[in-house]
N, CA, C and O atoms as CSV, one atom per row, in Angstrom:
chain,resi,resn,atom,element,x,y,z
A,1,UNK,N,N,40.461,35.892,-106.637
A,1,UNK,CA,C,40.309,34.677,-105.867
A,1,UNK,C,C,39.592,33.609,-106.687
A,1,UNK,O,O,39.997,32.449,-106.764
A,2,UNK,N,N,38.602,34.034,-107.237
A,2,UNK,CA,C,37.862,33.076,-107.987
A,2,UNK,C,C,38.275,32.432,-109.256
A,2,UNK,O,O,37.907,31.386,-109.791
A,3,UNK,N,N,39.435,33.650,-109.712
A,3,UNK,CA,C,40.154,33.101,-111.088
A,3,UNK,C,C,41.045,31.966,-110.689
A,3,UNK,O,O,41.055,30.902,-111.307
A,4,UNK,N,N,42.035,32.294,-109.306
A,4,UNK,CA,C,42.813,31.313,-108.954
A,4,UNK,C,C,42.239,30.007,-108.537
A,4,UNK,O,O,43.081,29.117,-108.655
A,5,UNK,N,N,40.939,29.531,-108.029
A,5,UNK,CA,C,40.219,28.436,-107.707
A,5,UNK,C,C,39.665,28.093,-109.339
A,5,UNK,O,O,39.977,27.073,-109.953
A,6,UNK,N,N,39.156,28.724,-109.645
A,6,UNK,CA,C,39.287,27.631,-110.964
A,6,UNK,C,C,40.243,27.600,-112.081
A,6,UNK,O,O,40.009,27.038,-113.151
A,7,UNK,N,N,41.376,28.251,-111.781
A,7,UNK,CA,C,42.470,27.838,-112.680
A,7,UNK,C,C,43.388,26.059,-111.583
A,7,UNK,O,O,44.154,25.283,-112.154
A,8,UNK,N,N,43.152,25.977,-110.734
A,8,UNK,CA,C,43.471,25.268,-110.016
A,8,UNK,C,C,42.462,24.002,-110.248
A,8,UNK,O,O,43.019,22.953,-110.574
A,9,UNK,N,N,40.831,23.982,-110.097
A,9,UNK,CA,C,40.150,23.043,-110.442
A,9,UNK,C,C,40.635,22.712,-111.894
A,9,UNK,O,O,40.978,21.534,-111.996
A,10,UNK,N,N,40.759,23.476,-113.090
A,10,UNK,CA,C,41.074,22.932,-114.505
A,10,UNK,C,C,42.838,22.870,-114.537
A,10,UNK,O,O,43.437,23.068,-115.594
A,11,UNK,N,N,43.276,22.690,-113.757
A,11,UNK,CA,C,44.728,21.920,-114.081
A,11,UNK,C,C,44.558,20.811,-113.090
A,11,UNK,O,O,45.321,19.854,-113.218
A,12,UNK,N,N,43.752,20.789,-112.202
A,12,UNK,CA,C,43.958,19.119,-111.846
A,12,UNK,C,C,43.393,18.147,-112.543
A,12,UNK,O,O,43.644,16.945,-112.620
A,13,UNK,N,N,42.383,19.007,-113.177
A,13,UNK,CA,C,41.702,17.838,-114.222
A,13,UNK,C,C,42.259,17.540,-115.097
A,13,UNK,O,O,42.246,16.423,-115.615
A,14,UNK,N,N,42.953,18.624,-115.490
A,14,UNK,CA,C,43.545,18.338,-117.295
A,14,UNK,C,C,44.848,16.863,-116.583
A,14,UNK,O,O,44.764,15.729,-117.055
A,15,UNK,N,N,45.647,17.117,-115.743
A,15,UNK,CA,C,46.465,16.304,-114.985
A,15,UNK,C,C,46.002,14.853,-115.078
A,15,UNK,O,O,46.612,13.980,-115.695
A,16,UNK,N,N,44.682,14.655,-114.299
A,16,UNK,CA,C,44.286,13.630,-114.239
A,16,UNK,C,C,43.761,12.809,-115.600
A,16,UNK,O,O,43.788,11.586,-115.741
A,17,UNK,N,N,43.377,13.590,-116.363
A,17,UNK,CA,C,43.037,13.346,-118.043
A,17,UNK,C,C,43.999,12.753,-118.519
A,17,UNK,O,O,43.994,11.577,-118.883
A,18,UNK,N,N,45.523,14.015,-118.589
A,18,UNK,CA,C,46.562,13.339,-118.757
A,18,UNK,C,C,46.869,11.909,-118.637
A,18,UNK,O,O,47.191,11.029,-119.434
A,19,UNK,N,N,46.646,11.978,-117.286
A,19,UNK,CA,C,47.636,10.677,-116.390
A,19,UNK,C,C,46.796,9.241,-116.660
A,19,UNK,O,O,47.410,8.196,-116.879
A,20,UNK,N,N,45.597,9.291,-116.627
A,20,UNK,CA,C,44.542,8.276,-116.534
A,20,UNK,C,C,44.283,7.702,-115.222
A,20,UNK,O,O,43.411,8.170,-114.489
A,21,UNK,N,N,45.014,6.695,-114.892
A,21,UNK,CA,C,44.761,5.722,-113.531
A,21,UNK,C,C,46.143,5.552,-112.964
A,21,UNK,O,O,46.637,4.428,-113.048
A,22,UNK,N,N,47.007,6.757,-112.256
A,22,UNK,CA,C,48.250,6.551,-111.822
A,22,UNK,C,C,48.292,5.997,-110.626
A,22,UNK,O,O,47.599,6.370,-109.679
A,23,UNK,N,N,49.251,4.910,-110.594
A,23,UNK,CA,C,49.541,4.540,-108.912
A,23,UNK,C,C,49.319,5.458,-107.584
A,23,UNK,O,O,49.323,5.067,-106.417
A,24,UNK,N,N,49.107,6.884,-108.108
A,24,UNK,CA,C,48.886,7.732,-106.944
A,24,UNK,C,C,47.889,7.799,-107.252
A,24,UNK,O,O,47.628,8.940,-106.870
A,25,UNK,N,N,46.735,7.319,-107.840
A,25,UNK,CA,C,45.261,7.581,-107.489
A,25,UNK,C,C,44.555,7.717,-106.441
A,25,UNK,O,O,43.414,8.177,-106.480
A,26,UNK,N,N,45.071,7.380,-105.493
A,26,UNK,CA,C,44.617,7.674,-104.020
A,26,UNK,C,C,44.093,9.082,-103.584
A,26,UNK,O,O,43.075,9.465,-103.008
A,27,UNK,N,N,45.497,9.861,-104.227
A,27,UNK,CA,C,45.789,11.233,-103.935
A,27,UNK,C,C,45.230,11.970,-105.145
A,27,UNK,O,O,45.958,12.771,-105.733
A,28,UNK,N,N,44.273,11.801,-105.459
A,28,UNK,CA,C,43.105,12.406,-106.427
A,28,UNK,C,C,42.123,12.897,-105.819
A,28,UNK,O,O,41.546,13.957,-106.061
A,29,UNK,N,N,41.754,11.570,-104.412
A,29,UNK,CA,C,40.576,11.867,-104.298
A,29,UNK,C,C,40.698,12.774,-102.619
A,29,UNK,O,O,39.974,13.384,-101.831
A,30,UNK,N,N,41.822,12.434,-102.752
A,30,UNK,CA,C,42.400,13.680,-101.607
A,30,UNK,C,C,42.821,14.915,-101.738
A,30,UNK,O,O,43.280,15.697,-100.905
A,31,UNK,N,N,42.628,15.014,-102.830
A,31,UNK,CA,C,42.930,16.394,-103.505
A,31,UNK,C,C,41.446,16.952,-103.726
A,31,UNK,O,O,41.083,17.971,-103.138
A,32,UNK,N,N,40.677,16.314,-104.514
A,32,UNK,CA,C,39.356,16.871,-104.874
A,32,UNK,C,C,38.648,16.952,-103.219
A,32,UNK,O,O,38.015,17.986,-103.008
A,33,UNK,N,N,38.724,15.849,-101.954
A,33,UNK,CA,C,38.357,16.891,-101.095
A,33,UNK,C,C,39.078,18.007,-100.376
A,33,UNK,O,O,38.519,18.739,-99.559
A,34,UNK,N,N,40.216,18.089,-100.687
A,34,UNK,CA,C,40.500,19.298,-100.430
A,34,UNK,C,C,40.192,20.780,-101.101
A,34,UNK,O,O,40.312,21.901,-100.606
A,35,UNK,N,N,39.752,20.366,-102.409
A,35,UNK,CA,C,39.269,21.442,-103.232
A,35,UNK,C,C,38.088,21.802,-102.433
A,35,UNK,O,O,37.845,22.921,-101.983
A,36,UNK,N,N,37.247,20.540,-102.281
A,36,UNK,CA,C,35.682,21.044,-101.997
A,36,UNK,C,C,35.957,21.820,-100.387
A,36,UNK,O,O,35.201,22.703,-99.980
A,37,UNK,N,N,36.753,21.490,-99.857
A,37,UNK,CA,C,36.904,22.439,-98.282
A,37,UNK,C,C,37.101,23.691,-98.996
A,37,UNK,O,O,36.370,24.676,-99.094
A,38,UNK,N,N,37.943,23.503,-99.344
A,38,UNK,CA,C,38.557,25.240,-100.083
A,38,UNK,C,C,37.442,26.463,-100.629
A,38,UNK,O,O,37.404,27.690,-100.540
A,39,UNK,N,N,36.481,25.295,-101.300
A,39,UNK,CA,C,35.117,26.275,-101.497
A,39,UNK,C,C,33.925,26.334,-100.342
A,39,UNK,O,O,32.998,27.117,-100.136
A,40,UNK,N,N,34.310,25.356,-99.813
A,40,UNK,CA,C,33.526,25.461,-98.333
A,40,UNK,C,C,33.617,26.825,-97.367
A,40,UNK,O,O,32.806,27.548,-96.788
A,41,UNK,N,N,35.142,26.757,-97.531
A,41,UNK,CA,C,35.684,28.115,-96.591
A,41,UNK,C,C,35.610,29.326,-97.461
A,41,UNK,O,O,35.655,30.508,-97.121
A,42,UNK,N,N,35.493,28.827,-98.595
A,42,UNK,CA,C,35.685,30.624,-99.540
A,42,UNK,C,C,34.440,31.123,-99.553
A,42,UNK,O,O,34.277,32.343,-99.538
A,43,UNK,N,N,32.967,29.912,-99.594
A,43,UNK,CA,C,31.241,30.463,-99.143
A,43,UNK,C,C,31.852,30.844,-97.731
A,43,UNK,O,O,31.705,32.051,-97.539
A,44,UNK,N,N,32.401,30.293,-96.829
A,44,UNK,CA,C,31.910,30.734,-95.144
A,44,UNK,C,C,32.819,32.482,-94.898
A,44,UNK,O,O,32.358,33.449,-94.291
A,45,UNK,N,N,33.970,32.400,-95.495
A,45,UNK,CA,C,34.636,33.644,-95.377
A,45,UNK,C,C,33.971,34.960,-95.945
A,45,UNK,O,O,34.095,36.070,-95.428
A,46,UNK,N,N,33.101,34.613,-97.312
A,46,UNK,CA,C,32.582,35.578,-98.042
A,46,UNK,C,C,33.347,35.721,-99.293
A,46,UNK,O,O,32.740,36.313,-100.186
A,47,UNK,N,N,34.601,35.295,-99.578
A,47,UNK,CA,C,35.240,35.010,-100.651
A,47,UNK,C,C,34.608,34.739,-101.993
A,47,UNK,O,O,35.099,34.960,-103.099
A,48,UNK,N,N,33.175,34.109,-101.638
A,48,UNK,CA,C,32.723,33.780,-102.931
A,48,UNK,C,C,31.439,34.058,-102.733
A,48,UNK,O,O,30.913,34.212,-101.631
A,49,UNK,N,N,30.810,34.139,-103.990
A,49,UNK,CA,C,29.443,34.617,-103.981
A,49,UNK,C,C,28.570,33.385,-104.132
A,49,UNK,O,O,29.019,32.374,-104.671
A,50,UNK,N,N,27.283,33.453,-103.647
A,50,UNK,CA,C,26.371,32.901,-103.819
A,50,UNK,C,C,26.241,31.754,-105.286
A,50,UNK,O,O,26.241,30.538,-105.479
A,51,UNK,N,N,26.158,32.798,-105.955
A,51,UNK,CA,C,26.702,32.573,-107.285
A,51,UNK,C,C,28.054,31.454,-107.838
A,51,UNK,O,O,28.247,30.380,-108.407
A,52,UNK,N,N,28.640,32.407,-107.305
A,52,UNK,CA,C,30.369,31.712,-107.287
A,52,UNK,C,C,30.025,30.112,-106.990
A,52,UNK,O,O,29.999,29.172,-107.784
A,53,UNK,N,N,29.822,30.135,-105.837
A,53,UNK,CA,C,29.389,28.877,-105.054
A,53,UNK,C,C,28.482,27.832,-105.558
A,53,UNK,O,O,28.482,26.614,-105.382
A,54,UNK,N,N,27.901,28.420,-106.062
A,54,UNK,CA,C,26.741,27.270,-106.653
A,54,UNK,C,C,27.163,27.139,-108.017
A,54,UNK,O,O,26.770,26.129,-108.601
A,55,UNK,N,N,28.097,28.194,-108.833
A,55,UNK,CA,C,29.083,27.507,-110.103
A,55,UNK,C,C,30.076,26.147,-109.433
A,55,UNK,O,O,30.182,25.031,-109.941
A,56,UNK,N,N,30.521,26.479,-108.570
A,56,UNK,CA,C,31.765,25.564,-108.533
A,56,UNK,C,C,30.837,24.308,-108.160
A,56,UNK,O,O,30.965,23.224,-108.729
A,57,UNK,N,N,30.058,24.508,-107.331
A,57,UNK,CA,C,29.465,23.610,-107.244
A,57,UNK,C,C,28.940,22.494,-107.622
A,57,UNK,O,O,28.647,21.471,-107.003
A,58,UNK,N,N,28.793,23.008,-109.451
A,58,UNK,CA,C,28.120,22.280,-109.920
A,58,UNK,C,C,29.220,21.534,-110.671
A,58,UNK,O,O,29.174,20.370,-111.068
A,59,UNK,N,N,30.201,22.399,-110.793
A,59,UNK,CA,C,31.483,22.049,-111.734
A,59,UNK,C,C,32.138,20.734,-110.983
A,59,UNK,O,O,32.568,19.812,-111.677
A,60,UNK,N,N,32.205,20.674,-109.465
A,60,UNK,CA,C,32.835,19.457,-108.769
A,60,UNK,C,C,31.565,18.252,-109.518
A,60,UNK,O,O,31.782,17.261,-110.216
A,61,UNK,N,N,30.285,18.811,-109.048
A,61,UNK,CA,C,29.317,17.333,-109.308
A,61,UNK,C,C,29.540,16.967,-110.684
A,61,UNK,O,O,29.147,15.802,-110.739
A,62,UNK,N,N,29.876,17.244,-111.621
A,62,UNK,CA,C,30.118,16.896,-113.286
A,62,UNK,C,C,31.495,16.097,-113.155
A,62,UNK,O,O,31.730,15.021,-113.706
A,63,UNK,N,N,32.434,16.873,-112.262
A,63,UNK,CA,C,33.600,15.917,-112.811
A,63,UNK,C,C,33.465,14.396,-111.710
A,63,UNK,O,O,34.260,13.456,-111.724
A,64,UNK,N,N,32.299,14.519,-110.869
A,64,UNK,CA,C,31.803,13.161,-109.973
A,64,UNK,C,C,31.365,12.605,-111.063
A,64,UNK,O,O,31.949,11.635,-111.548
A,65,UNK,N,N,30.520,13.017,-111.484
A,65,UNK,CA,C,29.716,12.011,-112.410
A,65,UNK,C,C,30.720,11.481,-113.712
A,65,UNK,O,O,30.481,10.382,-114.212
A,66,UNK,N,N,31.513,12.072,-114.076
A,66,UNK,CA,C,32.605,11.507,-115.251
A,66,UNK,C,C,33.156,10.591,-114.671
A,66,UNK,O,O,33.120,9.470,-115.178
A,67,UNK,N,N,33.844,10.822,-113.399
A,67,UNK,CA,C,34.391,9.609,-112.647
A,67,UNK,C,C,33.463,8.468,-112.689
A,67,UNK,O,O,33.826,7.602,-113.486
A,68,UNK,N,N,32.545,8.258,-112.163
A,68,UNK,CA,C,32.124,7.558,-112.134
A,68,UNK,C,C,31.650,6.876,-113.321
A,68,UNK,O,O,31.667,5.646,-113.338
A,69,UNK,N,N,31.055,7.814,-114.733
A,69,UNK,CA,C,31.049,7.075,-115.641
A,69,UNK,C,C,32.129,6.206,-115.897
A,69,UNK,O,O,32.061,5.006,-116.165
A,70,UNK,N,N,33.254,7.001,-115.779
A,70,UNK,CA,C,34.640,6.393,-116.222
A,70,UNK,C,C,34.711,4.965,-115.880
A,70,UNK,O,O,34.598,4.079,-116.727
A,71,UNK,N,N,34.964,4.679,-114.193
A,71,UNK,CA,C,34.691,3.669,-113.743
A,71,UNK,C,C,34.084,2.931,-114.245
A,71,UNK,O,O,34.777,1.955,-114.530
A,72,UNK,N,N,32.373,2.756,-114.760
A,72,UNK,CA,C,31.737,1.623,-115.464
A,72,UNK,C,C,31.828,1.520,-116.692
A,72,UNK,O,O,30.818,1.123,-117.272
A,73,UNK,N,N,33.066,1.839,-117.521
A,73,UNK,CA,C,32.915,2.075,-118.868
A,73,UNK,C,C,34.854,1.762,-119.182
A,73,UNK,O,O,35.424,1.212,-120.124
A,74,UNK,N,N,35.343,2.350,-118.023
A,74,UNK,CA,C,37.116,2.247,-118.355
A,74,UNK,C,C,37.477,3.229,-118.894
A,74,UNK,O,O,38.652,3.567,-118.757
A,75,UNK,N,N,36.380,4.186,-119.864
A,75,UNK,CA,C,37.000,5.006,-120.676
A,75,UNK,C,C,36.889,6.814,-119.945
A,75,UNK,O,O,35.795,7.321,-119.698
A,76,UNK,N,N,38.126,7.493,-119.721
A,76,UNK,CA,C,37.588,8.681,-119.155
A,76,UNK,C,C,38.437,9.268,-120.261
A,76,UNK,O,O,39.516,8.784,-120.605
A,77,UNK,N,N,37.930,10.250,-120.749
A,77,UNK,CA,C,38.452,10.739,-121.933
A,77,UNK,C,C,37.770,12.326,-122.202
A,77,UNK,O,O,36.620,12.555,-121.828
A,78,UNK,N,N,38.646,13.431,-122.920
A,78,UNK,CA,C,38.183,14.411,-122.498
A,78,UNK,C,C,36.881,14.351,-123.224
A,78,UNK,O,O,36.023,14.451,-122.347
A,79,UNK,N,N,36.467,14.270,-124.062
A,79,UNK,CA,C,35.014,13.717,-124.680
A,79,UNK,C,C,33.820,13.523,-123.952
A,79,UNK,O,O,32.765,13.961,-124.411
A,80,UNK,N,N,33.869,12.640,-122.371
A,80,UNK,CA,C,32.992,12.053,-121.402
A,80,UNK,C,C,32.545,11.544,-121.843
A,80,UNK,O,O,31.672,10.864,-121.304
């Protein structure tokens, strides 16, 4: 379970790396909250560990903060 949630978090990123700023940017950020439900329910089911949980956790807040660098800078690049 845990391999498939983050093989899923690192292909949307690499995607979005890819793509840069696609007309569907909308559906980025509807995707990333759907990720974060997904780990919401995988802590509430037991699916994930404590542990687990507070990895992914931290892994969503890093790719927040790139975004956002990105934003004041233009440049999102796999580099950060």
């Amino acid at each position: 379970m845990t391999t498939r949630i983050l093989t899923t978090m690192a292909g949307g990123l690499a995607v979005f790396l890819m793509l840069g700023d696609p007309p569907w940017a909308g559906t980025i950020n509807q995707r990333e909250w759907q990720q974060q439900q997904r780990i919401f329910r995988g802590y509430r089911s037991g699916d994930l560990t404590p542990r687990e949980f507070r990895r992914l956790e931290r892994e969503q807040a890093h790719i927040r903060r790139s975004e956002k660098r990105a934003l004041r800078d233009g440049d999102f690049t796999a580099r950060g």
